[in-house]
N, C-alpha and C positions, 0 to 999 in steps of 0.2 A: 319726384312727385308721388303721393301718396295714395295708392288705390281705390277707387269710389268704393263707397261703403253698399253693403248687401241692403238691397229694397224687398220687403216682401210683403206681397198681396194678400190680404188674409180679412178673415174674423172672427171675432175671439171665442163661438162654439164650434168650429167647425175642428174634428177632431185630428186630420192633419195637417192643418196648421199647429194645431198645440206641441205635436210631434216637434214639428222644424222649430219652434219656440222654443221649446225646452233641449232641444239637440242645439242649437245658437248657444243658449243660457250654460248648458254644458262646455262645449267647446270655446267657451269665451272669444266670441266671434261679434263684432256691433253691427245691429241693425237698423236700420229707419222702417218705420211703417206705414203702410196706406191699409187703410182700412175698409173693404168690400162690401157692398151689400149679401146677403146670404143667398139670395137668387139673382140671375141675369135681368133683364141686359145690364151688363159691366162696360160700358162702351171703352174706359181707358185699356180693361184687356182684350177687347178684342184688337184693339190697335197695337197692340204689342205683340199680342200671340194668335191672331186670327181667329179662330173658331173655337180653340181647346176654352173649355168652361169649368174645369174643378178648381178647387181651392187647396192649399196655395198656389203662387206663382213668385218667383222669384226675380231678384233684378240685380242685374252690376251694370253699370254703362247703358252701355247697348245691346249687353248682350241679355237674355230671357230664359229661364231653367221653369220647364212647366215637369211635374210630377214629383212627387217629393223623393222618390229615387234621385232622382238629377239634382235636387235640391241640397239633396244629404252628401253626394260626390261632391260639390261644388263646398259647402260645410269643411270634407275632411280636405280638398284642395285646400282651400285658403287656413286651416288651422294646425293642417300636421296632425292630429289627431290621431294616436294611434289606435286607441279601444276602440274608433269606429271605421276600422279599413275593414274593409271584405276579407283581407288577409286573417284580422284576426277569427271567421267564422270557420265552424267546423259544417258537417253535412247537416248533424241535426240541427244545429242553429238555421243554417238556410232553410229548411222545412218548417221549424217552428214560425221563421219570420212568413212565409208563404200562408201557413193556416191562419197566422193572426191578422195577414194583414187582406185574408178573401173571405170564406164564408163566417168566421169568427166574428170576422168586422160587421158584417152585413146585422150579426146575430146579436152581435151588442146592444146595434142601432134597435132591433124590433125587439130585444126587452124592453128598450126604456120607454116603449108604447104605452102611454096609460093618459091619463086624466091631468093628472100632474103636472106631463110634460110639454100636454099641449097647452095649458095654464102659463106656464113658467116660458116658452114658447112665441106664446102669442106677449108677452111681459117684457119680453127680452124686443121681439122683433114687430112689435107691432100685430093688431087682428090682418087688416093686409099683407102684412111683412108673413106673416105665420099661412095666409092663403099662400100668395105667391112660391115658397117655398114649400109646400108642401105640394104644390104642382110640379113646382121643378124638379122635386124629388122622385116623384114619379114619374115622369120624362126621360130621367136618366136612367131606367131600368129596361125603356123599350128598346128590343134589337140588342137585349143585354145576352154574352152565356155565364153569367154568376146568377145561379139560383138563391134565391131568397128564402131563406130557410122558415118556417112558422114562426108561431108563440111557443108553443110546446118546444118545439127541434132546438128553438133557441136557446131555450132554459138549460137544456138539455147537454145542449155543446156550452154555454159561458158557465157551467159548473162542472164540467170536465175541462174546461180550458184552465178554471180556477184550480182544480184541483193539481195538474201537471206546475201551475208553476208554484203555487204552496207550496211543492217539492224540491221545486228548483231553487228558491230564494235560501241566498245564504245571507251573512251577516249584513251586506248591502245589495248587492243586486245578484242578477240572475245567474250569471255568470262567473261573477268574480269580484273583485273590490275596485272596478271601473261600471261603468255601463256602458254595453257594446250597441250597434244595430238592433240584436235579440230585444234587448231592455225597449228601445224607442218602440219596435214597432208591435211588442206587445202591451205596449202603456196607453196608446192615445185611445185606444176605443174605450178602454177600459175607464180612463181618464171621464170621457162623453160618460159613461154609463154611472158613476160616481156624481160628477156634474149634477145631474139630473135627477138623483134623489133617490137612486136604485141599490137599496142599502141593504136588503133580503141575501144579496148573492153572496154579500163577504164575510156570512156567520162563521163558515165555516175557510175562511182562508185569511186568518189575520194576519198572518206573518207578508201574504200578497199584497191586501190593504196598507200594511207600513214601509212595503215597496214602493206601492205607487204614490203615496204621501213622499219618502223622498225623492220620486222623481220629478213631480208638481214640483218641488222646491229647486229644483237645478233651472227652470227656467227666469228667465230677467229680460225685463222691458227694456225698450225699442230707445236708442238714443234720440230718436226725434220723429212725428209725426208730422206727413208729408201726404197734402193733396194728391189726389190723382192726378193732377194739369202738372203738378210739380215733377213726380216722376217722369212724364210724358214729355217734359222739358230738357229732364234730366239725362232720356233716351236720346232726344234728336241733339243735345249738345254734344253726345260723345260717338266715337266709331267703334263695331266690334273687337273683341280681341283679333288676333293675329291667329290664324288657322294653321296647324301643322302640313306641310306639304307630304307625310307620310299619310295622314288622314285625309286624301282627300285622288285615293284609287279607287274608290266605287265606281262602278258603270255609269248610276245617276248623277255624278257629281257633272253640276252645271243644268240642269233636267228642273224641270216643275213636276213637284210630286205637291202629294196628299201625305200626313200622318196623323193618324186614329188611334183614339184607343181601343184596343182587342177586347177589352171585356165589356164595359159599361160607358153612357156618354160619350156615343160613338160618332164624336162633331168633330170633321178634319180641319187641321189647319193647312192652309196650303203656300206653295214658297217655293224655294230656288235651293237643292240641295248644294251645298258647300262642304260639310265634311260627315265622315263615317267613319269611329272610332270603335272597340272592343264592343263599349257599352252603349253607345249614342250616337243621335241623329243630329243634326243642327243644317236648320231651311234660314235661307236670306228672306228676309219679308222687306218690303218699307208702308208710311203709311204717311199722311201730311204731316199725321200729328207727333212724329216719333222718328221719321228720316228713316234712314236703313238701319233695321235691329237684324241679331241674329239669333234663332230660338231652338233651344236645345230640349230636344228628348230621350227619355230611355229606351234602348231596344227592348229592354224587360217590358212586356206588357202594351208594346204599341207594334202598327204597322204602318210600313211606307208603301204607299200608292202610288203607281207613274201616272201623271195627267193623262 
């Protein structure tokens, strides 16, 4: 029998989702798509994953990969993939993925602040669609510790950001004649700030600009578009994978916890811990509409809570 094909929650500005889009399209790995609204309520994810609210979210079965850390593990499981193991990163890779993917990111997003964006915006998501998210936006920043950097700061950091990997790009990517992690997680903001018409920053970094044009081209659409009630269907027809019994010596293991994310969009999901691996958490949920799933997180970047 042939393994359920990867489901992911997404839509198609939200910057990492483009990430796990083009890491798929890379990795030649097939996906089905459900298509999100760009703000909550998302009623098929909260039934899947409880509380957690970013974009994306991913699906096999029954099982649920929320953060796109987990997302991209789950990526180099199912593909083998070598250019995006952890193995292949060196220390500065790890750091440059950490700037690019915190205040950088943040910094991308409040360049592409203008006139423009909220036009193009409101075009894309509706005057509504463009309220509601632009509340949500701000929601997610209360009870945040990621500073939000200026106008000015911003400018500031995404032309020294430009500037370091101008330097770094060789004949194809950042690293080397693959693209590793580094590549992914320094493309997707960067991708958003392109998007959106932000076309001052790349005067001076062409060789970055024909980076990021071929990394846009490594991704490829979704083998088929799928309801939210379809996924939903798709969850309570199957059962979780099979948990390693080495993964499953934590203290809380069997316990109702909470897990958070540590920095921003600090909405827990809560659940029935089942396993604790190097990297990851995974809580039992069920729900009417979905039966028992089990939903996996990174310990990069989240906390577990005892009830």
């Amino acid at each position: 029998m042939s393994s359920p094909s990867l489901i992911l929650h997404h839509y198609p500005m939200s910057p990492y989702a483009e990430k796990i889009r083009t890491m798929l399209g890379y990795a030649n790995v097939p996906w089905q798509s459900v298509v999100c609204k760009e703000a909550p309520p998302r009623p098929h994810l909260e039934a899947l994953a409880g509380g957690y609210r970013r974009i994306p979210v991913a699906q096999i079965g029954a099982d649920v990969f929320c953060d796109s850390h987990a997302i991209s593990d789950e990526i180099v499981r199912i593909s083998q993939c070598e250019s995006l193991t952890d193995e292949a990163l060196s220390d500065a890779d790890k750091a440059l993925i950490a700037s690019a993917e915190g205040q950088l990111f943040f910094a991308a997003i409040r360049s592409c602040t203008s006139l423009a964006l909220a036009l193009k915006m409101i075009y894309l998501f509706s005057f509504k669609g463009f309220l509601a998210f632009m509340k949500d936006r701000q929601s997610l920043t209360q009870g945040s510790s990621i500073r939000i950097p200026g106008v000015k700061e911003s400018k500031q950091l995404i032309d020294a950001h430009l500037a370091e990997l101008e330097k770094m790009v060789g004949d194809e990517f950042l690293t080397g004649t693959a693209p590793t992690q580094v590549d992914f997680a320094a493309y997707h903001s960067l991708w958003l700030m392109q998007s959106m018409g932000n076309k001052k920053a790349w005067k001076k970094a062409p060789k970055t600009l024909s980076w990021l044009k071929r990394m846009e081209q490594l991704s490829r659409p979704p083998s088929h578009e799928l309801a939210p009630e379809e996924a939903l269907a798709i969850a309570k027809a199957a059962s979780p994978r099979a948990i390693d019994p080495s993964d499953t010596q934590h203290e809380a293991i069997g316990k109702a916890v909470s897990i958070v994310p540590s920095d921003y969009g600090r909405i827990a999901s809560a659940g029935t811990l089942v396993a604790s691996t190097a990297k990851t958490w995974v809580i039992a949920r069920e729900h009417e509409d979905t039966g028992l799933v089990h939903v996996h997180f990174p310990k990069q970047g989240f906390e577990l809570i005892p009830a």
